[in-house]
C-alpha positions as CSV (number, residue, x, y, z in Angstrom):
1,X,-73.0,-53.4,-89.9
2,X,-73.7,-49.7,-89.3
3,X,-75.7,-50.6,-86.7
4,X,-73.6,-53.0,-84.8
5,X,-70.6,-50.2,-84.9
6,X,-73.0,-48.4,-83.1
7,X,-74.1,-50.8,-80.3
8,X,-70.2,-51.2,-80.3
9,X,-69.4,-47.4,-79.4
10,X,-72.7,-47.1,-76.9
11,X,-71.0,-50.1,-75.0
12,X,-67.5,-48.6,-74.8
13,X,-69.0,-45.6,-73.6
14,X,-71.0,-46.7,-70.8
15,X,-68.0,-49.1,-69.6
16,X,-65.2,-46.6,-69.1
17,X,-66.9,-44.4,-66.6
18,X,-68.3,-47.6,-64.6
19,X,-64.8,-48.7,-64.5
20,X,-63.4,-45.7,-63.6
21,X,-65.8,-45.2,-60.9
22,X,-65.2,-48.2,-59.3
23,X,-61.4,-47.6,-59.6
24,X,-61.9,-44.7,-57.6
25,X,-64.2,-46.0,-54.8
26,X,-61.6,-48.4,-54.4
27,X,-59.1,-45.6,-53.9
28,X,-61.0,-43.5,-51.3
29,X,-60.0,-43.3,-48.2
30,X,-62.0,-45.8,-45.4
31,X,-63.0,-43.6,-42.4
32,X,-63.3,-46.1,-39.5
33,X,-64.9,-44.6,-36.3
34,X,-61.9,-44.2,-34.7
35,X,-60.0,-42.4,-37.1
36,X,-62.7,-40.1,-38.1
37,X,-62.7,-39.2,-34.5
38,X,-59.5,-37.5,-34.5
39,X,-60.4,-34.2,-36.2
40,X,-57.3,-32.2,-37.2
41,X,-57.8,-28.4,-36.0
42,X,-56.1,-25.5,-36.6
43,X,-55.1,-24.8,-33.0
44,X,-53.4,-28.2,-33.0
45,X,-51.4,-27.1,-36.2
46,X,-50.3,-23.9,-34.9
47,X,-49.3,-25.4,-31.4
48,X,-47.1,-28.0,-33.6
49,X,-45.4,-25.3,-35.8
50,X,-44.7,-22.9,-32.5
51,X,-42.8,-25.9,-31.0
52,X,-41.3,-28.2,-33.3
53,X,-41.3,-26.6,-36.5
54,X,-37.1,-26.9,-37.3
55,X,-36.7,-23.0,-38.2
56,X,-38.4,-21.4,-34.9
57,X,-36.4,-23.9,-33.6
58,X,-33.7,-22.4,-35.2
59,X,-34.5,-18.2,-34.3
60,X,-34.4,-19.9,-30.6
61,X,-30.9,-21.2,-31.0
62,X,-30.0,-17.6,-32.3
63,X,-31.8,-15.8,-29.3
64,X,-29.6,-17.9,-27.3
65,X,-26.1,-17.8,-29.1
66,X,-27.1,-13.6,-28.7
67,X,-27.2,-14.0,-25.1
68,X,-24.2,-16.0,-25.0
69,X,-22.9,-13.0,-26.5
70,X,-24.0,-10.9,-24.2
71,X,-22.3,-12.6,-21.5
72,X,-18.9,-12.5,-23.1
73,X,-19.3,-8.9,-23.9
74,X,-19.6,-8.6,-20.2
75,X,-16.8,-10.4,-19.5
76,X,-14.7,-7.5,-20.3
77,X,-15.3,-6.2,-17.5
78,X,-14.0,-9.6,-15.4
79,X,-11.3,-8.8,-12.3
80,X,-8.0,-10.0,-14.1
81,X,-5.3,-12.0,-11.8
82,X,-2.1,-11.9,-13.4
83,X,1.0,-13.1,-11.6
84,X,4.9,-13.3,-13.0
85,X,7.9,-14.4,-11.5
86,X,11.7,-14.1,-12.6
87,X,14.7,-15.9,-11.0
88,X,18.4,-15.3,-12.0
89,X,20.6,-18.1,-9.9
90,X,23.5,-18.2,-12.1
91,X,25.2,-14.7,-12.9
92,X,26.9,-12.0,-10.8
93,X,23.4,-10.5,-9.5
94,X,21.4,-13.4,-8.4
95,X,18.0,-12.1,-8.3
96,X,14.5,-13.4,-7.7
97,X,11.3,-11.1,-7.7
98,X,7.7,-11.8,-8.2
99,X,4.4,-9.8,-9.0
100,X,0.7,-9.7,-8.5
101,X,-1.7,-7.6,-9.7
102,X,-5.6,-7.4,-9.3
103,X,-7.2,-5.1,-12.7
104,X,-11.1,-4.2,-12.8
105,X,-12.2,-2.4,-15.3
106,X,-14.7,0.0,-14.6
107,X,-18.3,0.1,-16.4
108,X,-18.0,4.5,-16.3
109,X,-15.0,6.9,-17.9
110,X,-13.6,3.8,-19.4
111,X,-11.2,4.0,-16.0
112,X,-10.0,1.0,-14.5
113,X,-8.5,0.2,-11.0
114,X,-5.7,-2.0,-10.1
115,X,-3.8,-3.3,-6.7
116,X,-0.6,-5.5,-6.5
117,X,1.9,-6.6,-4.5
118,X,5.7,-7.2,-5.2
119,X,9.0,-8.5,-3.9
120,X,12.1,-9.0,-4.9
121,X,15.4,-10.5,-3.6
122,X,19.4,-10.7,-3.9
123,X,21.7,-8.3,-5.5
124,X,20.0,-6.2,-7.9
125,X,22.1,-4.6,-11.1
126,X,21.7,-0.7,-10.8
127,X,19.5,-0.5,-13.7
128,X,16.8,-2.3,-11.7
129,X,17.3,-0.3,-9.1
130,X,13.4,1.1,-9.0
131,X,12.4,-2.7,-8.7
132,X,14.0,-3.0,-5.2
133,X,11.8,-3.9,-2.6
134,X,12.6,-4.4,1.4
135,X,11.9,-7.5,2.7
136,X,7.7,-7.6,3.3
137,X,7.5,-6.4,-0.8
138,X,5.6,-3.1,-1.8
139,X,2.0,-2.8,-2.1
140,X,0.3,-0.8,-4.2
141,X,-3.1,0.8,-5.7
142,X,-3.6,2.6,-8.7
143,X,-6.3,4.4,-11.2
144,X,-5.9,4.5,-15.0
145,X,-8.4,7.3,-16.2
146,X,-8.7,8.0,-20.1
147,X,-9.1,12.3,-20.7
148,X,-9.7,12.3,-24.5
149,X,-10.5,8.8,-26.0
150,X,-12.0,6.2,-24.1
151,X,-13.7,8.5,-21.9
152,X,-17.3,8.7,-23.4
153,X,-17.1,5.6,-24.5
154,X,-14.5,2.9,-25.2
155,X,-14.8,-1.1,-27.2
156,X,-15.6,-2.5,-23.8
157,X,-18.6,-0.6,-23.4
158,X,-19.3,-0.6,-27.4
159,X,-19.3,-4.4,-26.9
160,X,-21.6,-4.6,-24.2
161,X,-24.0,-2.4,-25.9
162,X,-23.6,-3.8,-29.2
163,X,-24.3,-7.2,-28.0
164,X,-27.2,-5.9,-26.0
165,X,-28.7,-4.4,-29.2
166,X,-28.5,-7.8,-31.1
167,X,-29.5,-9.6,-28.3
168,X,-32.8,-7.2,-29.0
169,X,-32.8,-7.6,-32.6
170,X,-32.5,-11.7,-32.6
171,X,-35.5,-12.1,-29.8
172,X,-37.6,-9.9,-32.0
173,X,-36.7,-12.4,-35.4
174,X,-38.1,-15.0,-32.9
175,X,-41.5,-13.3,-32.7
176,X,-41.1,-12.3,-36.3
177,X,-40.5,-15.9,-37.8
178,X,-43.1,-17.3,-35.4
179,X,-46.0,-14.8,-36.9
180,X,-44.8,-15.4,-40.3
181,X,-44.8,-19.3,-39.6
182,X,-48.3,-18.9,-37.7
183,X,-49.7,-17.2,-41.0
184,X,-47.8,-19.5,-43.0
185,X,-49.2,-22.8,-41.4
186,X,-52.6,-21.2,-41.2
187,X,-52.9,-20.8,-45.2
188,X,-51.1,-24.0,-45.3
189,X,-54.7,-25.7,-43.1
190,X,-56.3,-23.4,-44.7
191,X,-55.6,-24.6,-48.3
192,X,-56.2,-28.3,-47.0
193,X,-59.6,-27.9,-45.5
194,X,-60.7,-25.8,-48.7
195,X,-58.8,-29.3,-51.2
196,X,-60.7,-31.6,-48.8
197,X,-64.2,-30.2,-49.4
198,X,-63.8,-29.8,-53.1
199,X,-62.9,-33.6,-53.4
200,X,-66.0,-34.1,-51.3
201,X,-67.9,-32.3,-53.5
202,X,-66.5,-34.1,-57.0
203,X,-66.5,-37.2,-55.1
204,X,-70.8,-36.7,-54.8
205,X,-71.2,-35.3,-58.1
206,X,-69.3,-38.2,-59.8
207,X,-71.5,-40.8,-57.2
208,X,-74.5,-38.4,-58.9
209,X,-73.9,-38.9,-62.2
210,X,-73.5,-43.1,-61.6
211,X,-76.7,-43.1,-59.6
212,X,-78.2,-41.3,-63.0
213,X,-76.4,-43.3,-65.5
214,X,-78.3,-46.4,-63.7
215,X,-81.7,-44.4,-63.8
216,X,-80.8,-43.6,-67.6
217,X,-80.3,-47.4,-68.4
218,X,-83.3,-48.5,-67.1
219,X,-85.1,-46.0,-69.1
220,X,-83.1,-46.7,-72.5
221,X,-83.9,-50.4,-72.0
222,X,-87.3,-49.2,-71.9
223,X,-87.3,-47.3,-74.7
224,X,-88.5,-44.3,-73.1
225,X,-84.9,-41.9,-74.1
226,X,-82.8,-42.9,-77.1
227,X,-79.3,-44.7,-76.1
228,X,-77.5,-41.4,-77.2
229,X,-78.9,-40.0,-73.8
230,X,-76.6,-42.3,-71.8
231,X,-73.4,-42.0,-74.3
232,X,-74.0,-38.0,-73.1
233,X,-74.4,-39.2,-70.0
234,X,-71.1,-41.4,-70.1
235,X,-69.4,-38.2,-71.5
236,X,-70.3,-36.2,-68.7
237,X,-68.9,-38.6,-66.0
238,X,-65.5,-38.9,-68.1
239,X,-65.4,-35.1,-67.4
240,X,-66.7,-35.1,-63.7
241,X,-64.2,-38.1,-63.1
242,X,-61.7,-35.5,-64.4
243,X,-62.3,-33.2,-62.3
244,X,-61.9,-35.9,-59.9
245,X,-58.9,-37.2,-60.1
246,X,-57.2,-33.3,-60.1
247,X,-59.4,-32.9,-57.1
248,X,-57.5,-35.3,-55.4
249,X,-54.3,-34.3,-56.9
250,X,-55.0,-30.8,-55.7
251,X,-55.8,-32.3,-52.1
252,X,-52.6,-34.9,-51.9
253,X,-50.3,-31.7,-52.7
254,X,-52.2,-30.0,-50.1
255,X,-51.9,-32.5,-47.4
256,X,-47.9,-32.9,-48.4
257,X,-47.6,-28.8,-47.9
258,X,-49.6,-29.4,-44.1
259,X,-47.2,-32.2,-43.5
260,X,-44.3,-29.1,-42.8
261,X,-46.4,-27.8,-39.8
262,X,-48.1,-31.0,-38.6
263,X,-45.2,-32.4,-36.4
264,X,-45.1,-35.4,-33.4
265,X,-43.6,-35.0,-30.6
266,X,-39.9,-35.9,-32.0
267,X,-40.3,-33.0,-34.8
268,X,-41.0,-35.6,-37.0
269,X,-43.3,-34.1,-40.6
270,X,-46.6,-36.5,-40.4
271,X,-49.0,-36.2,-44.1
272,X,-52.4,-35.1,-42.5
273,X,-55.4,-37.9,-43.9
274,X,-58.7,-37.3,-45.2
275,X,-60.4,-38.4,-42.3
276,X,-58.9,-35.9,-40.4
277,X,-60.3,-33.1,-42.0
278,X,-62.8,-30.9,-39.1
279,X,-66.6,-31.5,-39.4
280,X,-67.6,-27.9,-39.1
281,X,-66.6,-24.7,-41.1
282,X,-63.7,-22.7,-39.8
283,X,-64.4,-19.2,-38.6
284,X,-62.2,-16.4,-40.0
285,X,-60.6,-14.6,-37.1
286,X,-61.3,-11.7,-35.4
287,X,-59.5,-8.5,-37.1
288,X,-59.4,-5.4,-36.0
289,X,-62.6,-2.9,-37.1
290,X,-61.1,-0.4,-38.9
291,X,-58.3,0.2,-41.0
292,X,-56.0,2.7,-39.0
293,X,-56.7,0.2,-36.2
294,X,-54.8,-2.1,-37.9
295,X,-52.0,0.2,-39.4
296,X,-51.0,1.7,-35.2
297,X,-51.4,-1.9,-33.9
298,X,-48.9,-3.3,-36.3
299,X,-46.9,-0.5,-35.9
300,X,-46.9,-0.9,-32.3
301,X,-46.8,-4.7,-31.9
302,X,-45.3,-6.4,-34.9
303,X,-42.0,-7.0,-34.0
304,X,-40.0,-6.6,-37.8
305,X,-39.3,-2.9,-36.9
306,X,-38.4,-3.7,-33.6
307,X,-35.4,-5.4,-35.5
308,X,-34.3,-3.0,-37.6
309,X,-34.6,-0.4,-34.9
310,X,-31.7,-3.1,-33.0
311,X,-29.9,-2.7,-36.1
312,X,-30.0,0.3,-35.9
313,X,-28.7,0.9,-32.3
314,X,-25.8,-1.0,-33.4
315,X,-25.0,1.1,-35.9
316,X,-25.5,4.1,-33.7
317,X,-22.7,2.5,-31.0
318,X,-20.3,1.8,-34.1
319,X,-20.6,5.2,-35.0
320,X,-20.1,6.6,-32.0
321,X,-16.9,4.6,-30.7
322,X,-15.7,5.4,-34.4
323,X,-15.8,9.1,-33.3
324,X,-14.2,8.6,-30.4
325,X,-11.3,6.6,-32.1
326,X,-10.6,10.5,-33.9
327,X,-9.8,11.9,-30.8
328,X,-6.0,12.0,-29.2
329,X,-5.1,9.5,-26.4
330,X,-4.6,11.3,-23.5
331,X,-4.6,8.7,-20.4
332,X,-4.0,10.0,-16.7
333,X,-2.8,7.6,-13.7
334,X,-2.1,7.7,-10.2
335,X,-0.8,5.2,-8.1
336,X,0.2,4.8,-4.3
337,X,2.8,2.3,-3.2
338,X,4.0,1.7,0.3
339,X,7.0,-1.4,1.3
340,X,6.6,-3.1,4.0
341,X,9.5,-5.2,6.4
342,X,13.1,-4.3,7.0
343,X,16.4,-3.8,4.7
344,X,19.4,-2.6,4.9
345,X,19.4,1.7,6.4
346,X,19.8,2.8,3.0
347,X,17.0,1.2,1.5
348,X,14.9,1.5,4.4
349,X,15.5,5.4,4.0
350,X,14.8,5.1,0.6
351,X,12.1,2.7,0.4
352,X,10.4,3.6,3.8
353,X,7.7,6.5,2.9
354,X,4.9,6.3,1.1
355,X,5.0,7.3,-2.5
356,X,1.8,9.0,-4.5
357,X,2.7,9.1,-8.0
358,X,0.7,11.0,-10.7
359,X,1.5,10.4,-14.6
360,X,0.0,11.5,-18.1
361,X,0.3,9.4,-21.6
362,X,-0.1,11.1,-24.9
363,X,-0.4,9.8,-28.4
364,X,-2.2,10.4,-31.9
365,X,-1.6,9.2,-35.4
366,X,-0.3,12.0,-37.6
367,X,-2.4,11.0,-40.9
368,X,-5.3,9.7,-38.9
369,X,-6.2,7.8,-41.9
370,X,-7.4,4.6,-39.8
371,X,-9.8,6.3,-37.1
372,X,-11.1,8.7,-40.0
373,X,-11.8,5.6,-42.3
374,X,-13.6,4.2,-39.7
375,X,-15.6,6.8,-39.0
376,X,-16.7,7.2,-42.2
377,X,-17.5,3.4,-42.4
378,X,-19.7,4.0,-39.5
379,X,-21.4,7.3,-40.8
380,X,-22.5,5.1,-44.0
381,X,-23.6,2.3,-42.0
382,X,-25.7,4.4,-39.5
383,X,-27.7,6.0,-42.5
384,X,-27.9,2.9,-44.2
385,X,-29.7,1.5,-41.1
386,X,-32.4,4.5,-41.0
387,X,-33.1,4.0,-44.8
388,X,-34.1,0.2,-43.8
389,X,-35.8,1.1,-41.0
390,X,-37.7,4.0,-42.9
391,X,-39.0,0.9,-45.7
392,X,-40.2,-1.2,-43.6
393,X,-42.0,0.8,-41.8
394,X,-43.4,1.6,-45.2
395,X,-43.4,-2.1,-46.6
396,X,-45.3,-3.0,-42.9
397,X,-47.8,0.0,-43.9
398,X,-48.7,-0.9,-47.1
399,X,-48.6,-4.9,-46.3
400,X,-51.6,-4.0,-43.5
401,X,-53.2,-1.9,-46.0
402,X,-53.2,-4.9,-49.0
403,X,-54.3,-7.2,-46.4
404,X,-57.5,-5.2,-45.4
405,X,-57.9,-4.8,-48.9
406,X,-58.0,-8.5,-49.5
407,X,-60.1,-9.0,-46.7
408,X,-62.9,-6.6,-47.6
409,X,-62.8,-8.2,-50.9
410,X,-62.7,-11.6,-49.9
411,X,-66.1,-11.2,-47.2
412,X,-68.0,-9.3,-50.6
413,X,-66.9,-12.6,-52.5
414,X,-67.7,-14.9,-50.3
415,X,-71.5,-13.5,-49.8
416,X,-71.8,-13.3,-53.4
417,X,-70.6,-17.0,-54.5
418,X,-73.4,-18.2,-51.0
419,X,-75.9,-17.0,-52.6
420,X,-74.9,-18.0,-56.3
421,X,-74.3,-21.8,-54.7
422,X,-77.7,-21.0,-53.3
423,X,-79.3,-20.3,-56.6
424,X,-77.2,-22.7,-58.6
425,X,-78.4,-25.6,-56.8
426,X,-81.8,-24.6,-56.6
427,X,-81.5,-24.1,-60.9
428,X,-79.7,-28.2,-60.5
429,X,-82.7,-29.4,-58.6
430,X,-85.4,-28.5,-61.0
431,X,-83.7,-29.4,-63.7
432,X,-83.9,-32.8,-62.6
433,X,-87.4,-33.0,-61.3
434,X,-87.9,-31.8,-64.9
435,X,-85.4,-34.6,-66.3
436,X,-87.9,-36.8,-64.5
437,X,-91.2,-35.6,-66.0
438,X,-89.4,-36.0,-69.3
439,X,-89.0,-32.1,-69.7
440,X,-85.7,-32.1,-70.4
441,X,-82.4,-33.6,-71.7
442,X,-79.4,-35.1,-69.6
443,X,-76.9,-32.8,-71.3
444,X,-79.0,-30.0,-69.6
445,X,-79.2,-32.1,-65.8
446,X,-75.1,-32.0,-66.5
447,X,-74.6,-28.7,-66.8
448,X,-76.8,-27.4,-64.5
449,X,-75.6,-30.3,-61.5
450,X,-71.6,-28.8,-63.0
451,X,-72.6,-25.3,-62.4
452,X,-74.1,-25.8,-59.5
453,X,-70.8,-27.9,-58.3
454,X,-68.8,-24.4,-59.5
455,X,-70.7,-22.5,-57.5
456,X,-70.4,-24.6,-54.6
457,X,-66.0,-25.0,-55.5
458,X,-66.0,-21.3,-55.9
459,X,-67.9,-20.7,-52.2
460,X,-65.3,-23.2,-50.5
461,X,-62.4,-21.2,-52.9
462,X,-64.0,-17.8,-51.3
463,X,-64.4,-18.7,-47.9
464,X,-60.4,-19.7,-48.0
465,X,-59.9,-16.8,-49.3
466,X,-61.9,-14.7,-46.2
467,X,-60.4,-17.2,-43.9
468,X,-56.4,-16.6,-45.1
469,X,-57.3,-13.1,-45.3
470,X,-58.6,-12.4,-41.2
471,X,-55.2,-14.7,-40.5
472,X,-52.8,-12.6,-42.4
473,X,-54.2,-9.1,-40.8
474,X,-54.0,-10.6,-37.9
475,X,-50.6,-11.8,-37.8
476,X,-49.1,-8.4,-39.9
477,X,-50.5,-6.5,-36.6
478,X,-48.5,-8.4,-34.4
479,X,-50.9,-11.0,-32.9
480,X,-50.7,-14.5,-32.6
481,X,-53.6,-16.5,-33.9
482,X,-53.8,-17.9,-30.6
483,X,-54.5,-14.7,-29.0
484,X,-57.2,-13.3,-27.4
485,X,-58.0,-10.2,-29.1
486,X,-59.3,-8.3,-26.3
487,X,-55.9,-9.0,-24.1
């Protein structure tokens, strides 16, 4: 009975594995000729990401809603048309008078020109007696100049400016998002290519340990090891199958992250397949060869402080027309008029000469509470801004300096676990040459063939690591992965 029970728990042993196996070779991916053709490189993620990924798409709709606004600030400065007319036929002064008047606003002194021409006709009450005109109208030309406020700078010009400065500040988040997105894809392949190999490399340690547990039969029925040697045996695949199936877990979630950056031609997210993974190794890219290389070039080229120096202009023209807004209104204006035509002697007497007119406008709040709140507002603002743009210079600093760190570490680790695979593999092979003298058991094949698969998962794990590394230094010092680094 005992001995059946036994027999019994051998057989259940050596099933599940088989089964399993086969489950899995049934789940693997067929590579047809064609398919395996069309190897999925990192330039072709990168290319997809710059043009279709939805929020670079986005940073360019903002560049060009900026510009937009741009425009419009500009259009403050537009030649205005306006043109009125008044007619009184019913009453004891039956009147009628138009008026046109051209207004530019000038881009200096916050001045602005104007010209128009009037005329009016019938019996005109006293009171109006300055709108009277002789028959060919009045034409005239004037200057508004501001003395006090307005005159450095007024809104129009703040506008301009402003907008100008965002304008600046949106088209270097463009550059920004697409180096962050270029990193971001890149450790997105990155992660892929490194999930892809370790399947491969389960995948042919599982295919190992059936090729063994068919060696191990034939030897059991032969009475050469005892039948415990394949339950062990049976054990270990259970383990390595495992291993397996988180493998491809691991690789599936991998492939779904890609899927963001790998986009047709309508933007659409495709799932990258196993068959598309690149036949050769990727190289890490080039970084720069020392440290405070690195530290000027992102200082110089990445384009996050470029932002917050826009910002910071912006704050600077807030404060600025905020101190203007203290200062009195003291507006000067001169105008020349001349009518034109015939009218009765009086008026023509009246009306005849030329007139030069010259005119000054004062006025100031008494508490000044609004223009000083303002200013104020702007004062806080303005420092605010330099604090920001003080940290990230800082943040951008010590973001190169981790990423050189990482690097450094990541090449040392990537040497060391080559030449632990190297050794690892070599320990796995003469185990089993020993295995097959009869020197040794298959619980010590196992865990030599897993360490040597640990080495060989930890090399692929360090390599990422080197890889993700070069891309992230590259891209914190403000260079597309793209890029030639000797442009």
């Amino acid at each position: 009975m005992r001995c059946c029970t036994t027999r019994l728990v051998v057989a259940l042993a050596l099933s599940c594995p088989l089964q399993i196996a086969a489950q899995e070779r049934a789940q693997e991916p067929v590579e047809s000729a064609t398919v395996s053709a069309k190897r999925l490189e990192l330039e072709q993620v990168l290319q997809s990401t710059r043009q279709h990924h939805p929020l670079i798409a986005a940073e360019r709709l903002s560049v060009q809603a900026a510009d937009g606004d741009v425009r419009a600030a500009r259009g403050e400065f537009d030649t205005t048309l306006s043109v009125s007319g008044r007619a009184a036929p019913v009453g004891y002064y039956d009147v009628r008078r138009a008026d046109v008047v051209l207004e530019q606003p000038l881009p200096v002194l916050g001045a602005s020109v104007y010209t128009g021409y009037r005329v009016m006709r019938g019996r005109v009450a006293p009171y109006y007696g300055e709108q009277t005109t002789l028959r060919g109208g009045e034409l005239r030309a004037g200057m508004r100049l501001p003395l006090l406020q307005d005159l450095q700078l007024d809104s129009r010009r703040a506008g301009v400016q402003a907008s100008q400065a965002q304008l600046r500040a949106e088209t270097a988040a463009y550059k920004e998002i697409l180096l962050d997105m270029e990193c971001d894809a890149a450790e997105a392949y990155i992660n892929w290519v490194a999930a892809g190999r370790r399947l491969s490399e389960l995948r042919q340690l599982v295919a190992l340990g059936l090729q063994r547990d068919e060696q191990i039969r034939s030897k059991v029925a032969l009475g050469a090891i005892p039948s415990i040697e394949r339950v062990d045996n049976s054990r270990s695949l259970l383990d390595r199958q495992r291993l397996l199936t988180m493998a491809r877990r691991t690789f599936e979630k991998a492939s779904i992250a890609l899927s963001l950056f790998v986009r047709d031609q309508h933007g659409v997210a495709r799932v990258p397949e196993h068959a598309e993974l690149p036949a050769d190794q990727l190289a890490p890219a080039p970084t720069p060869d020392k440290l405070s290389d690195a530290e000027l070039n992102a200082l110089k080229r990445r384009p996050r402080l470029q932002i917050y120096a826009a910002s910071m202009e912006a704050a600077r023209v807030e404060n600025s027309l905020a101190e203007n807004r203290v200062l009195p209104r003291l507006d000067a204006m001169a105008e020349v008029s001349k009518d034109l035509g015939t009218g009765p002697t009086e008026l023509e007497k009246a009306l005849g000469p030329t007139v030069v007119e010259f005119g000054v406008t004062f006025s100031m709040p008494l508490w000044m509470r609004k223009a000083n709140g303002k200013l104020q507002a702007a004062s806080a603002k303005l420092e605010a801004a330099q604090k920001k743009l003080d940290f990230a210079h800082d943040k951008l600093l010590a973001e190169v300096r981790d990423a050189w760190s990482q690097h450094i570490a990541a090449r040392e680790r990537s040497e060391l676990a080559s030449a632990s695979a190297a050794a690892a593999e070599q320990v796995a092979q003469g185990e089993r040459d020993r295995f097959e003298l009869g020197a040794t058991t298959v619980l010590f094949v196992n865990l030599r063939e897993q360490a040597a698969t640990d080495s060989r998962l930890a090399y692929i794990d360090a390599v990422a690591e080197l890889q993700y590394s070069a891309a992230r230094l590259v891209t914190l010092t403000g260079q597309s992965l793209s890029d030639d680094p000797s442009d």
